[in-house]
HTML snippet that shows the backbone in 3Dmol.js (N, CA, C, O; Angstrom):
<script src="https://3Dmol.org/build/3Dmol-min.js"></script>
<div id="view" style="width:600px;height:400px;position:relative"></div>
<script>
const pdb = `
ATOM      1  N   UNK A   1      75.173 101.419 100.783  1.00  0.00           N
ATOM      2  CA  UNK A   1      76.576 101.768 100.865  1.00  0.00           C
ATOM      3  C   UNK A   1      77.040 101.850 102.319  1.00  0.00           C
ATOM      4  O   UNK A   1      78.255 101.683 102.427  1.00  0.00           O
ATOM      5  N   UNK A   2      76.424 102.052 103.400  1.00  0.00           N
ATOM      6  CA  UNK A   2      76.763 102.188 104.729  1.00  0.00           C
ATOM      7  C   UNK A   2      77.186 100.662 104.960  1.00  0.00           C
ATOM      8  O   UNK A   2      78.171 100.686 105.698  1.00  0.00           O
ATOM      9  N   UNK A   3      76.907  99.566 104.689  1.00  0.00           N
ATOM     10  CA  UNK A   3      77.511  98.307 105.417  1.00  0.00           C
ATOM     11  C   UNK A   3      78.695  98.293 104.580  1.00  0.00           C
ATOM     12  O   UNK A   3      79.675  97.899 105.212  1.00  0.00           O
ATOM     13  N   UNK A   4      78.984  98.648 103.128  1.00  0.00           N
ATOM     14  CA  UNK A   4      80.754  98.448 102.502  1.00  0.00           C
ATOM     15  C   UNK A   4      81.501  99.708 103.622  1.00  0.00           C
ATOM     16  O   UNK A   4      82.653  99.644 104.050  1.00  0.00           O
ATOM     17  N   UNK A   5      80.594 100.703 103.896  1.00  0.00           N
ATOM     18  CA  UNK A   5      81.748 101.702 104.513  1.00  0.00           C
ATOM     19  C   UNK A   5      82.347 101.460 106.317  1.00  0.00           C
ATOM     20  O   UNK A   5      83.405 101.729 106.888  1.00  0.00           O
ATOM     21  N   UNK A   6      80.861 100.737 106.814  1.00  0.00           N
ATOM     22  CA  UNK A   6      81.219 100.038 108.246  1.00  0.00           C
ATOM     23  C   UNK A   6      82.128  98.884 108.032  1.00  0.00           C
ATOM     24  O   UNK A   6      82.844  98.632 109.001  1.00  0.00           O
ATOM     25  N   UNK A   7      82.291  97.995 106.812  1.00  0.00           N
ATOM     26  CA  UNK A   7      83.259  97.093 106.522  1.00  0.00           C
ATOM     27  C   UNK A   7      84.137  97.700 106.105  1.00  0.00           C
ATOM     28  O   UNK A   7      85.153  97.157 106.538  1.00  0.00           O
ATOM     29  N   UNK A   8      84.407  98.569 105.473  1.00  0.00           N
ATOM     30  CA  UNK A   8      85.554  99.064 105.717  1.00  0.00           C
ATOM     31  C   UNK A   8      86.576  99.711 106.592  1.00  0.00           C
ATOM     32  O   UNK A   8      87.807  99.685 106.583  1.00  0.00           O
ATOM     33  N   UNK A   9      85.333 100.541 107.659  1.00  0.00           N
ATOM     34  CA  UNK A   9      85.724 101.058 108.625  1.00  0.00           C
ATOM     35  C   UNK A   9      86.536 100.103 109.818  1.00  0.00           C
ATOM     36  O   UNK A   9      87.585 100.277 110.437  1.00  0.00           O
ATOM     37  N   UNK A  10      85.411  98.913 109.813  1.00  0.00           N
ATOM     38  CA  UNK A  10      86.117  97.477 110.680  1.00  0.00           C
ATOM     39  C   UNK A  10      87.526  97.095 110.400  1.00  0.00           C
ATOM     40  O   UNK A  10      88.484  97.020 111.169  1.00  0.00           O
ATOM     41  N   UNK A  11      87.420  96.832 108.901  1.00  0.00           N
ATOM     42  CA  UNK A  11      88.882  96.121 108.359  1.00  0.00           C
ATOM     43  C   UNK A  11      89.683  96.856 108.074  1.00  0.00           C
ATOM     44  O   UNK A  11      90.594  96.283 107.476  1.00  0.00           O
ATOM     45  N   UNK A  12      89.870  98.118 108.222  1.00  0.00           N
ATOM     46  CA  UNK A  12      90.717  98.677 107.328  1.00  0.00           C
ATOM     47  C   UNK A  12      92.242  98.324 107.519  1.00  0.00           C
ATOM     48  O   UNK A  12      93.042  98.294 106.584  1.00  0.00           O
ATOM     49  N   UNK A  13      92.563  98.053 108.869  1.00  0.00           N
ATOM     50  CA  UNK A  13      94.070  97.921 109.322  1.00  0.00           C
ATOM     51  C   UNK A  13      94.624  96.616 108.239  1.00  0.00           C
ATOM     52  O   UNK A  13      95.763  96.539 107.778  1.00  0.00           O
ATOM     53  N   UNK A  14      93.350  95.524 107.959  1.00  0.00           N
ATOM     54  CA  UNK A  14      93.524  94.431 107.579  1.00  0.00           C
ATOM     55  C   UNK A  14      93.672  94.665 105.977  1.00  0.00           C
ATOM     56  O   UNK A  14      94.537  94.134 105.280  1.00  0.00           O
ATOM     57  N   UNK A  15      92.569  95.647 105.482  1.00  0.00           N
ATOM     58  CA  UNK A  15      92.400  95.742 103.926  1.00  0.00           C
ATOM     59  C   UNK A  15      93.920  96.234 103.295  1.00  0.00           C
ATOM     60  O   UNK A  15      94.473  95.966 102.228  1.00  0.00           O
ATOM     61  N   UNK A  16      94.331  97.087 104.469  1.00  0.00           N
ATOM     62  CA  UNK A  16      95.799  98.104 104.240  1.00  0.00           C
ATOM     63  C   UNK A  16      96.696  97.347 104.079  1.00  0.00           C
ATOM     64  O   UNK A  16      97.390  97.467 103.069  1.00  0.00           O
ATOM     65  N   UNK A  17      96.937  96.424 104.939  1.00  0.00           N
ATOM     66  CA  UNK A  17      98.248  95.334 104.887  1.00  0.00           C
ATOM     67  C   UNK A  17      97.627  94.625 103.737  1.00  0.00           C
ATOM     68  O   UNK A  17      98.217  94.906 102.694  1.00  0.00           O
ATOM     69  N   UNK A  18      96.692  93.849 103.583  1.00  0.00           N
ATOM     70  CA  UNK A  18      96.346  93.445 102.084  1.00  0.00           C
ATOM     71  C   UNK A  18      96.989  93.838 101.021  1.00  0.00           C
ATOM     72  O   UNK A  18      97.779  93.175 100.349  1.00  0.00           O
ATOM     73  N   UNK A  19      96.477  95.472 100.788  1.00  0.00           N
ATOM     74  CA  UNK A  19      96.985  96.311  99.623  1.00  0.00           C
ATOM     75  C   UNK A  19      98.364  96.281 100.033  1.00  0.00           C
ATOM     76  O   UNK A  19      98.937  96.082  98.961  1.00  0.00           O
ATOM     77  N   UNK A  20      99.477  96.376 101.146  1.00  0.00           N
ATOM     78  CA  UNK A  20     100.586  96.606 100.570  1.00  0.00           C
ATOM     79  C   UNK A  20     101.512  95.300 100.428  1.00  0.00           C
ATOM     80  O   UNK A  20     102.547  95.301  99.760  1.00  0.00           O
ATOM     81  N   UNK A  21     101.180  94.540 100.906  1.00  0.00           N
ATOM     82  CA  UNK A  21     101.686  93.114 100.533  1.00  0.00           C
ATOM     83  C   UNK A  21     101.068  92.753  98.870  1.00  0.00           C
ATOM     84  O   UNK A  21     101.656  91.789  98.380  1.00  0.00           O
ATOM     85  N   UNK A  22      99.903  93.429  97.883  1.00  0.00           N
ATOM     86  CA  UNK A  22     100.116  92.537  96.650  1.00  0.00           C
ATOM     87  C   UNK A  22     100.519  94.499  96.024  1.00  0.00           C
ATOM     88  O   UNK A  22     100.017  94.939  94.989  1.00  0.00           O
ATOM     89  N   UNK A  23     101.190  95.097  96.663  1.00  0.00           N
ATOM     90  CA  UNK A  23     101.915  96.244  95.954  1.00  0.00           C
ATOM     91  C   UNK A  23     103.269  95.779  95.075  1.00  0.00           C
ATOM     92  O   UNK A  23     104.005  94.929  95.576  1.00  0.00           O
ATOM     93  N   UNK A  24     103.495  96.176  94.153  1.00  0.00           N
ATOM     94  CA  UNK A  24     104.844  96.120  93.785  1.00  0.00           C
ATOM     95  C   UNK A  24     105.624  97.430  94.231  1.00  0.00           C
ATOM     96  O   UNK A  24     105.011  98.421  94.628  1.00  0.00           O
ATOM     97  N   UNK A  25     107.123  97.378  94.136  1.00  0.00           N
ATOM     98  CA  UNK A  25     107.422  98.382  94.771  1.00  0.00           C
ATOM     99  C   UNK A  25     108.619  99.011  93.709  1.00  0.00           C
ATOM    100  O   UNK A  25     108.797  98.334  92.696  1.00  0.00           O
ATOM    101  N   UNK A  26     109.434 100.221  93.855  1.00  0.00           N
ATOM    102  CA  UNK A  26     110.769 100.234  92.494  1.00  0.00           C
ATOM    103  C   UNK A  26     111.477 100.414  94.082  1.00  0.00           C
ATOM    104  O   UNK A  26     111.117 100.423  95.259  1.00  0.00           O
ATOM    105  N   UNK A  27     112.836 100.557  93.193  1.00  0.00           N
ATOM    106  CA  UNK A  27     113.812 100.905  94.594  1.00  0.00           C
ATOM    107  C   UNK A  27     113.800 102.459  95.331  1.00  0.00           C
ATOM    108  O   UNK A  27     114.460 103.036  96.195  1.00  0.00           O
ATOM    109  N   UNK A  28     112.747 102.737  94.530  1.00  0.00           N
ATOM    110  CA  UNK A  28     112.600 104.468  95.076  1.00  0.00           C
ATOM    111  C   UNK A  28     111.394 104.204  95.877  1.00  0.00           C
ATOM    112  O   UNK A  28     110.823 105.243  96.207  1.00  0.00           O
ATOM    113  N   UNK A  29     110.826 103.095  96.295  1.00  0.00           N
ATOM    114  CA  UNK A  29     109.262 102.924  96.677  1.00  0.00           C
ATOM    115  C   UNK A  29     108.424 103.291  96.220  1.00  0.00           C
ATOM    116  O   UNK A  29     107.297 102.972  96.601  1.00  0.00           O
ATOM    117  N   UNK A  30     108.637 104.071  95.265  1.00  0.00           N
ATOM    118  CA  UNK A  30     107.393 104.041  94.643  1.00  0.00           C
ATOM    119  C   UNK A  30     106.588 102.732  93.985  1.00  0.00           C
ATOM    120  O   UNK A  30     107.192 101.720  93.630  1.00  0.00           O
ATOM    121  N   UNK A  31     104.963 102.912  93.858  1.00  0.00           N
ATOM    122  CA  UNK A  31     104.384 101.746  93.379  1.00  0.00           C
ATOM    123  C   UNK A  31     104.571 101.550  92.336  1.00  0.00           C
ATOM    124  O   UNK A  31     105.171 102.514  91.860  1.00  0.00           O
ATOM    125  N   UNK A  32     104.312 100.434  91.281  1.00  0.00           N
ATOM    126  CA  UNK A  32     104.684 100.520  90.015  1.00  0.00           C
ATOM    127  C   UNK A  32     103.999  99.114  89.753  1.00  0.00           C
ATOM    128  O   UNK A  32     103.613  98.353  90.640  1.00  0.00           O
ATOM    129  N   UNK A  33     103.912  98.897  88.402  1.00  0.00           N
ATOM    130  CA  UNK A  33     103.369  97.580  87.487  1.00  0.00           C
ATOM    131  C   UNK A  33     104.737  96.888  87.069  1.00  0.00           C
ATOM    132  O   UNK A  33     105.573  97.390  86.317  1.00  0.00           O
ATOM    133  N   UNK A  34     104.815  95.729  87.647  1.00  0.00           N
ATOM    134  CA  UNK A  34     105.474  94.985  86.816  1.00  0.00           C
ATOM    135  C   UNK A  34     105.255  94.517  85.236  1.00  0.00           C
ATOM    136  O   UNK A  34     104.116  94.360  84.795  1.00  0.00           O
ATOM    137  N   UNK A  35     106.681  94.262  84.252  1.00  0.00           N
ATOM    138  CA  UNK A  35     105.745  93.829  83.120  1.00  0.00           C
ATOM    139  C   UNK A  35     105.443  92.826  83.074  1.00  0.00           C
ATOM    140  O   UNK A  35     105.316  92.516  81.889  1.00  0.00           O
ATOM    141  N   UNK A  36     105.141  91.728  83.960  1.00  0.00           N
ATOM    142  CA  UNK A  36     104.214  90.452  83.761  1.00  0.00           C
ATOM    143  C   UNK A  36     102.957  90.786  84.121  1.00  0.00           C
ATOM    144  O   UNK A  36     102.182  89.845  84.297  1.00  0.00           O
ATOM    145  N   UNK A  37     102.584  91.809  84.264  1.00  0.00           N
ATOM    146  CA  UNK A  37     101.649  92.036  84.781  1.00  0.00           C
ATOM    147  C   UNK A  37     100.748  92.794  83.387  1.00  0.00           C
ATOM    148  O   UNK A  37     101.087  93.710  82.637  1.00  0.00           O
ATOM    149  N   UNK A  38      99.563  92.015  83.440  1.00  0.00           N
ATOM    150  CA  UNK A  38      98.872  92.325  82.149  1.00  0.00           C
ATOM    151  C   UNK A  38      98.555  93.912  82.018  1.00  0.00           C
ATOM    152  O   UNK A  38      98.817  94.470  80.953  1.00  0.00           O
ATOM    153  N   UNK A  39      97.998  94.630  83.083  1.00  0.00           N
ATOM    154  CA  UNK A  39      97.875  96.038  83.445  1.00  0.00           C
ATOM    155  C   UNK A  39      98.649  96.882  83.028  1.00  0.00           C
ATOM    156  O   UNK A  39      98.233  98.039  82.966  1.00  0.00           O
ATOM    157  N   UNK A  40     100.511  96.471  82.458  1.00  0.00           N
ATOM    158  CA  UNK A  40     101.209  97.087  82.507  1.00  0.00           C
ATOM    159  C   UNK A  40     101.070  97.714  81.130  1.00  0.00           C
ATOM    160  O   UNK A  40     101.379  98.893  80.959  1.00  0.00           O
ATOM    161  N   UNK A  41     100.375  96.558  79.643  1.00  0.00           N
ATOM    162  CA  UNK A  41     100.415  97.091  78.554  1.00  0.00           C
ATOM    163  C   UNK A  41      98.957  98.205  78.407  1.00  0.00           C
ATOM    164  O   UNK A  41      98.621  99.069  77.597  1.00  0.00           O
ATOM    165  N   UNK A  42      98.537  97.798  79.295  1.00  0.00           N
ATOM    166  CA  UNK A  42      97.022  98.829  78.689  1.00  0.00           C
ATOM    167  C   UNK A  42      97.395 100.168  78.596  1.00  0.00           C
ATOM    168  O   UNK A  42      98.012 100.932  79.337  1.00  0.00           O
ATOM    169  N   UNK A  43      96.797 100.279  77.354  1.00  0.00           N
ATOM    170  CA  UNK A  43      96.737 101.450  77.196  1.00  0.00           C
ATOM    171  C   UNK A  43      95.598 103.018  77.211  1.00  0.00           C
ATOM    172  O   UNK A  43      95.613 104.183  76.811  1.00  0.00           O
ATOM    173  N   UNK A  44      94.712 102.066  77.955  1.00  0.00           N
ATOM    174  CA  UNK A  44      92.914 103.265  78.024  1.00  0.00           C
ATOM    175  C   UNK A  44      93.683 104.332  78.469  1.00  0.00           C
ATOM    176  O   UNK A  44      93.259 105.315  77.862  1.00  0.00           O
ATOM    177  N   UNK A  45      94.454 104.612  79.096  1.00  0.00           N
ATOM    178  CA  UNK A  45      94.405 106.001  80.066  1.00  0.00           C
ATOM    179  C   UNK A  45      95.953 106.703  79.302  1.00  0.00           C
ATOM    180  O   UNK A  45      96.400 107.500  80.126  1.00  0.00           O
ATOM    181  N   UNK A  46      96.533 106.676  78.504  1.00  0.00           N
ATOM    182  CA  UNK A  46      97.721 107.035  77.803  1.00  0.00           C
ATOM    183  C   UNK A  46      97.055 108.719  77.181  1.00  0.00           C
ATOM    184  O   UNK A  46      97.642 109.705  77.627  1.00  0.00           O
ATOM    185  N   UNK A  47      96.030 108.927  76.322  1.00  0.00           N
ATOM    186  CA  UNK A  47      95.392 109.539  75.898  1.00  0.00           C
ATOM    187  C   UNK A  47      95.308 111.127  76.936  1.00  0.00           C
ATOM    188  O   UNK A  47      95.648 112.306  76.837  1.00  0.00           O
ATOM    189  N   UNK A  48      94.630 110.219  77.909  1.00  0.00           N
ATOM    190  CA  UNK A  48      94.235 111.232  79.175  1.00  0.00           C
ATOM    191  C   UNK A  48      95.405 111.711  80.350  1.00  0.00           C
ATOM    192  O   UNK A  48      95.132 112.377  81.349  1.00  0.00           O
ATOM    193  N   UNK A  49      96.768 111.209  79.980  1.00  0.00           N
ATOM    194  CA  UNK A  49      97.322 111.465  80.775  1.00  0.00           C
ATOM    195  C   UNK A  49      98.630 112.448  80.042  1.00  0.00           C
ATOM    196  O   UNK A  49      99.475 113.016  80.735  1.00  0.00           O
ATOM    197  N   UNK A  50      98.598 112.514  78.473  1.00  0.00           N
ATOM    198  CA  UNK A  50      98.997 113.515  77.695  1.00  0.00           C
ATOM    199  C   UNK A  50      98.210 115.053  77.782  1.00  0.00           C
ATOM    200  O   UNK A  50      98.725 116.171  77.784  1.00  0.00           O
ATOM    201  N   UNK A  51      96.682 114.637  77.858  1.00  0.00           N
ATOM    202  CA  UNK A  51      96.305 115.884  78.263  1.00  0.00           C
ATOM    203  C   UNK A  51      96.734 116.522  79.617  1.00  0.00           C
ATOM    204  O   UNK A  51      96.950 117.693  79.933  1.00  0.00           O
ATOM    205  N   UNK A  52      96.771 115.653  80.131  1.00  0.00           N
ATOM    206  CA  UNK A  52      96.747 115.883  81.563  1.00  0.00           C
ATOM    207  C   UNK A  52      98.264 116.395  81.759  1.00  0.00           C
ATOM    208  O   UNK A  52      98.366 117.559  82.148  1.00  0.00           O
ATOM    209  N   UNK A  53      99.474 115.660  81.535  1.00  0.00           N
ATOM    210  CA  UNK A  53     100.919 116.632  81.189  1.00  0.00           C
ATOM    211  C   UNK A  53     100.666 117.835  80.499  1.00  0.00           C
ATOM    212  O   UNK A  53     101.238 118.833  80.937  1.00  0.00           O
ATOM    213  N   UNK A  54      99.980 117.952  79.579  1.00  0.00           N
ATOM    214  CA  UNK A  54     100.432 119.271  78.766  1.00  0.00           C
ATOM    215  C   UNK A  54      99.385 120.587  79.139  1.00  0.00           C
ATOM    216  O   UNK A  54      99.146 121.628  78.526  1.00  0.00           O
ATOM    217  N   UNK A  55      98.998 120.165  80.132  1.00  0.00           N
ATOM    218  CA  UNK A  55      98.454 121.311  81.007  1.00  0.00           C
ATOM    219  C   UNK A  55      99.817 121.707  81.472  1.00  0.00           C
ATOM    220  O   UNK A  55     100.848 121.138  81.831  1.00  0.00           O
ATOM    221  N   UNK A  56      99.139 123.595  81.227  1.00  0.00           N
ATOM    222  CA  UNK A  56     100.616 124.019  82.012  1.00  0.00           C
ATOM    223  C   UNK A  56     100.223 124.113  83.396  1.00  0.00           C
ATOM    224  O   UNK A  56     101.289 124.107  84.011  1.00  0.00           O
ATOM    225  N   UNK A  57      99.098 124.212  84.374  1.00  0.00           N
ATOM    226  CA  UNK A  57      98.898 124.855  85.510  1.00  0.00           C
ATOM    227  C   UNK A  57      98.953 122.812  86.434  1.00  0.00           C
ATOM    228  O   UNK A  57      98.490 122.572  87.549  1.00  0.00           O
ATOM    229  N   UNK A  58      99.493 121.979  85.699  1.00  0.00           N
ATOM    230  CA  UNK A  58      99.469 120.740  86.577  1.00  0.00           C
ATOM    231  C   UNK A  58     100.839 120.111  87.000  1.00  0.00           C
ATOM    232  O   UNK A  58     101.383 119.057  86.669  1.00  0.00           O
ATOM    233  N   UNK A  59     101.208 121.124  87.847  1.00  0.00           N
ATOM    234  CA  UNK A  59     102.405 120.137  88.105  1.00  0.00           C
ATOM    235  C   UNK A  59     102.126 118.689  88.967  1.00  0.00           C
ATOM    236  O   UNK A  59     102.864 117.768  88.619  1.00  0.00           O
ATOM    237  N   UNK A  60     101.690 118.552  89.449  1.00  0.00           N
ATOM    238  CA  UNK A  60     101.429 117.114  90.012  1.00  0.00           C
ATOM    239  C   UNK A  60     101.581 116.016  89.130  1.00  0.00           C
ATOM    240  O   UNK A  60     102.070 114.950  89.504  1.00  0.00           O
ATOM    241  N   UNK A  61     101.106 116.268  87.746  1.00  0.00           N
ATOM    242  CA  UNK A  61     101.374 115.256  86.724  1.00  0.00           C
ATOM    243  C   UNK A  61     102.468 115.022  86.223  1.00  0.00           C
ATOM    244  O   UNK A  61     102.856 113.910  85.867  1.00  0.00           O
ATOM    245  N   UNK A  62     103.094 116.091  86.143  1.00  0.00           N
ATOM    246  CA  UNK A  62     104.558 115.920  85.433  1.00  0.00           C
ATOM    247  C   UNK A  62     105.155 115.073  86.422  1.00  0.00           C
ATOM    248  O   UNK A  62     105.733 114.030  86.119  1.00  0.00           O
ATOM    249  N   UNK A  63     105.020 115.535  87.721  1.00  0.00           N
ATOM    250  CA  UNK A  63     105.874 114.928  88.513  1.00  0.00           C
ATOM    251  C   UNK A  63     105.868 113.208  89.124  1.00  0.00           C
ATOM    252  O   UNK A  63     106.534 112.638  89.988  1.00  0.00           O
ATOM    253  N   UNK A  64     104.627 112.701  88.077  1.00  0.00           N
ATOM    254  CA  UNK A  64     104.613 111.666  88.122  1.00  0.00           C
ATOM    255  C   UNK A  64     105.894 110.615  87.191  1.00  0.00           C
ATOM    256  O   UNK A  64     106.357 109.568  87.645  1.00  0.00           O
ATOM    257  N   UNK A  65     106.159 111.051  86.222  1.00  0.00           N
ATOM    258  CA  UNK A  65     106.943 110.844  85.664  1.00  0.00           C
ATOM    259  C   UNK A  65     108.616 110.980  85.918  1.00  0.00           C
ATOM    260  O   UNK A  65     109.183 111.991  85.504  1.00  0.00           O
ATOM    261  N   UNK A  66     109.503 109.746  86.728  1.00  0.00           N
ATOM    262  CA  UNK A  66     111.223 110.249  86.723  1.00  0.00           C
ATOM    263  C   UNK A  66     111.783 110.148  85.798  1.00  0.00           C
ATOM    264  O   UNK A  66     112.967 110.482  85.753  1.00  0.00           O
TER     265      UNK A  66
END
`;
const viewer = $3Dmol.createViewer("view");
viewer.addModel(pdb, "pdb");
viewer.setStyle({}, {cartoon: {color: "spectrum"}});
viewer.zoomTo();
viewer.render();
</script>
């Protein structure tokens, strides 16, 4: 794992602009899935993220949602 983390450490300025050039963006900037985008229908994590709202002590989650 030390040569992915020295490669990362090297590239990172490069890996960063990577990630935000294939980001999608909304007009609030936030990131988001387009729906052509196959990612957008999955549903694995729907389950876990109801639990995860209906915690009362999580606001961070709710506030994922506008």
């Amino acid at each position: 794992m030390k040569n992915f983390r020295e490669f990362v450490k090297t590239h990172k300025t490069q890996l960063y602009a990577l990630a935000r050039q294939n980001t999608k963006r909304n007009e609030n900037g936030d990131a988001v899935i387009s729906r052509e985008d196959s990612w957008f229908y999955e549903d694995v994590w729907d389950e876990d993220y109801k639990e995860l709202v209906a915690s009362d002590n999580n606001s961070a989650a709710r506030s994922m949602v506008r």
